[in-house]
C-alpha positions, 0 to 999 in steps of 0.5 A: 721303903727306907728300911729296906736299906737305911743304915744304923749307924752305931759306935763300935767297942775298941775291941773290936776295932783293934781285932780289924786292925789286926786283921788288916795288919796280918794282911796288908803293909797300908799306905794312905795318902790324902785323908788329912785333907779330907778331914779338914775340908769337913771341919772348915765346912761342917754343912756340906756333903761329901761324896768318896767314889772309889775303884772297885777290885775286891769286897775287901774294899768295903771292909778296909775303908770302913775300918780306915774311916773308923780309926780315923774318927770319922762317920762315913757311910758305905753302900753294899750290894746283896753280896754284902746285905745277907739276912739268912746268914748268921755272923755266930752261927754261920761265919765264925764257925765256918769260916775261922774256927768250929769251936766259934760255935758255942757264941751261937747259942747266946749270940744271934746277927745276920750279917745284914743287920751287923753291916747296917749298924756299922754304917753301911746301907744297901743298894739293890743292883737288879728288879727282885721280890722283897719279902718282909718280916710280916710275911708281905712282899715288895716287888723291886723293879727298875723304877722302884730301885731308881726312886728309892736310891735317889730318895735315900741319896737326898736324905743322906746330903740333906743330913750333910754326911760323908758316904761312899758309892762305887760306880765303877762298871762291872766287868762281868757283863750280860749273860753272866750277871742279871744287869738292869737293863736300858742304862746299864746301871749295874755297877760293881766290883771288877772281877778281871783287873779293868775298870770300864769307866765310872757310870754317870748316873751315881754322879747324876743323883748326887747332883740332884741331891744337892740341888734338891737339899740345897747343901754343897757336896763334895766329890772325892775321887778314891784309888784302892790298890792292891799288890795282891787282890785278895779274891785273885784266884777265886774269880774264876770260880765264882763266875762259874758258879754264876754261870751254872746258876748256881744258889745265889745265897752259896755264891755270896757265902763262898765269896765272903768266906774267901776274905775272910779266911785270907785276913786271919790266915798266915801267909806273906803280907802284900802293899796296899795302897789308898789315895784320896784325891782332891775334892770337888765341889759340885757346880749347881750355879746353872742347874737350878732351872726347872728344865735342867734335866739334861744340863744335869745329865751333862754335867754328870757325865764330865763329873764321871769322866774327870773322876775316872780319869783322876782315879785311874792317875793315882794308881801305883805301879807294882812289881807284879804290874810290870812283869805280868805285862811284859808277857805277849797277849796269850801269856806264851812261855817266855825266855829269860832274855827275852823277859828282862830285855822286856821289863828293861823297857818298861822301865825306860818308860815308866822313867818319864812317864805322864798320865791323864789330863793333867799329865802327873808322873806316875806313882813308881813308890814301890818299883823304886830302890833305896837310891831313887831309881827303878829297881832291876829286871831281876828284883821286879822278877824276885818280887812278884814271885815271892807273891806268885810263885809259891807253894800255896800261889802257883800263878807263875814260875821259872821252868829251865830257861822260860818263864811261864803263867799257869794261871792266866787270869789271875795273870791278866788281872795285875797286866789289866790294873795298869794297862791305861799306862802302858795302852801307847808303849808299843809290844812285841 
């Protein structure tokens, strides 16, 4: 069943990468740390494997890793959902006049690409997320359950290492949970994109079938923990509406259409630029040395779930703290109106914590890159205030503002989404 989700990897025109590029340049001011190593460690051990397990907070993740790995020169393959796998949905007929311009259109009576196909030849492959009915093109149909969904992953998982490539996986829990989305069931293998700012945890059973891969190709894989923030999710207020739309029942083929419109539209439209920020932590060599016994199932199992949790904890470590961050946190729990004073006095102890501040195992500082000033100290209540509100208190983003002497939220979940992005670091500072 491997054409059902193999990728086709296929060289890009410069073209084309210059336009992404654009794209991402009229969105985002990028900052990267950590791929140089990566890039080295695969050119001192071209036979192993490497494993890239980000966070997941927007579908622009997917898209601003592949043109990052792009320009990079190098082949890394990434894993989409059936928000992502679209086959009824053409690229000339249906996005680029929709969504960009109608008079795009005109591509269409000499272009054809689903954006299934368009994503599988750009190096990405697909991962069936719930039990469904495949129909092929010969007209017969597949029923996908449970098993049928766990077999062929591990299946195609084993002949990406065997092929010692570079692949990315997300396995970041969702935060949407049952009732809303059709999660599998049993294991709770749904995994996904995060639509309030937390991430639960990382679930163990990617980390399991890379194990197993591993021991079935008898090639070394490398795990590489990946933090992608945002200053500004670019879905942020669109959240809300998508849930609903689940919630109604609503076409699935509209929501994933909606849902890729929104980005985008936000690439290519004029607005102020947000900081985005991707870090590659330190590779990790899977340990197979004692799980190679017939019986191993469970030390493998085991073993997954310590590489999950390290994994996790790293992830979470990496993150930057933005402005936003800290002024959405200094909000109560309900986002009640706030007074001036009372807000500063708030931030100003946030800001004496984040000083000293250690996180994780490992107790490393914490990325303060952008809440930090010219002279090296965290910048002022009233510049982390100015910052965030050149962002969310705008014409176009009515998410907070200043009315008389209070500050107030009149979105509190895009709110609770930027308070959520850190709230691991701020879980012990006690609050009013």
């Amino acid at each position: 069943m491997f054409h059902l989700i193999e990728h086709d990897w296929q060289n890009i025109n410069p073209m084309e990468l210059v336009i992404y590029q654009l794209a991402r340049g009229n969105t985002f001011n990028m900052r990267v740390i950590g791929l140089e190593g990566i890039k080295r460690l695969k050119e001192a051990h071209p036979q192993c494997a490497i494993t890239f397990k980000p966070n997941h907070l927007s579908e622009a993740d997917f898209i601003l890793l592949s043109i990052l790995f792009r320009e990079n020169d190098m082949k890394v393959l990434v894993e989409g959902g059936s928000n992502l796998f679209i086959d009824d949905i053409d690229i000339f007929r249906d996005v680029l006049p929709g969504f960009i311009q109608e008079d795009l259109k005109c591509f269409a009576e000499t272009h054809q690409m689903s954006i299934a196909r368009y994503l599988s030849t750009r190096g990405a492959f697909k991962v069936f997320r719930e039990p469904q009915k495949i129909r092929q093109s010969d007209g017969s149909e597949i029923q996908m359950g449970r098993k049928e969904i766990i077999s062929l992953t591990r299946a195609y998982r084993h002949h990406l290492v065997k092929n010692k490539e570079m692949y990315v996986t997300f396995p970041g829990f969702s935060s949407i949970k049952l009732g809303l989305l059709d999660l599998l069931k049993k294991d709770g293998t749904k995994t996904g994109r995060s639509y309030t700012g937390k991430i639960d945890g990382f679930h163990h059973l990617p980390l399991q079938i890379d194990i197993e891969a591993s021991l079935y190709a008898n090639v070394d894989v490398y795990v590489v923990p990946v933090n992608i923030a945002y200053e500004r999710v670019l879905e942020d207020e669109h959240f809300a509406e998508l849930a609903r739309l689940y919630e109604n029942g609503d076409d699935k083929r509209d929501i994933y259409l909606k849902d890729l419109g929104y980005i985008v539209k936000e690439f290519y439209s004029d607005k102020r630029k947000g900081n985005l920020s991707i870090k590659f932590g330190e590779p990790q060599k899977i340990d197979t040395a004692e799980l190679k016994d017939p019986f191993a199932g469970r030390k493998i199992k085991n073993a997954a779930h310590k590489y999950a949790e390290q994994l996790f904890d790293n992830m979470l470590t990496m993150q930057p703290i933005f402005p936003a961050n800290i002024y959405f946190s200094a909000f109560n729990e309900n986002f009640n109106r706030t007074p001036v004073r009372v807000m500063k006095e708030k931030i100003d102890d946030f800001r004496d914590y984040l000083r000293t501040l250690e996180w994780g195992k490992a107790k490393r500082r914490v990325d303060l890159h952008y809440v930090m000033g010219y002279n090296h100290h965290i910048i002022s209540a009233d510049e982390i205030i100015n910052r965030t509100f050149q962002i969310f208190s705008r014409p176009n983003r009515h998410i907070s503002a200043i009315d008389g002497d209070m500050f107030v939220v009149y979105n509190r979940e895009v709110a609770q989404q930027y308070k959520n992005h850190t709230a691991h670091f701020f879980e012990n500072m006690q609050q009013s």
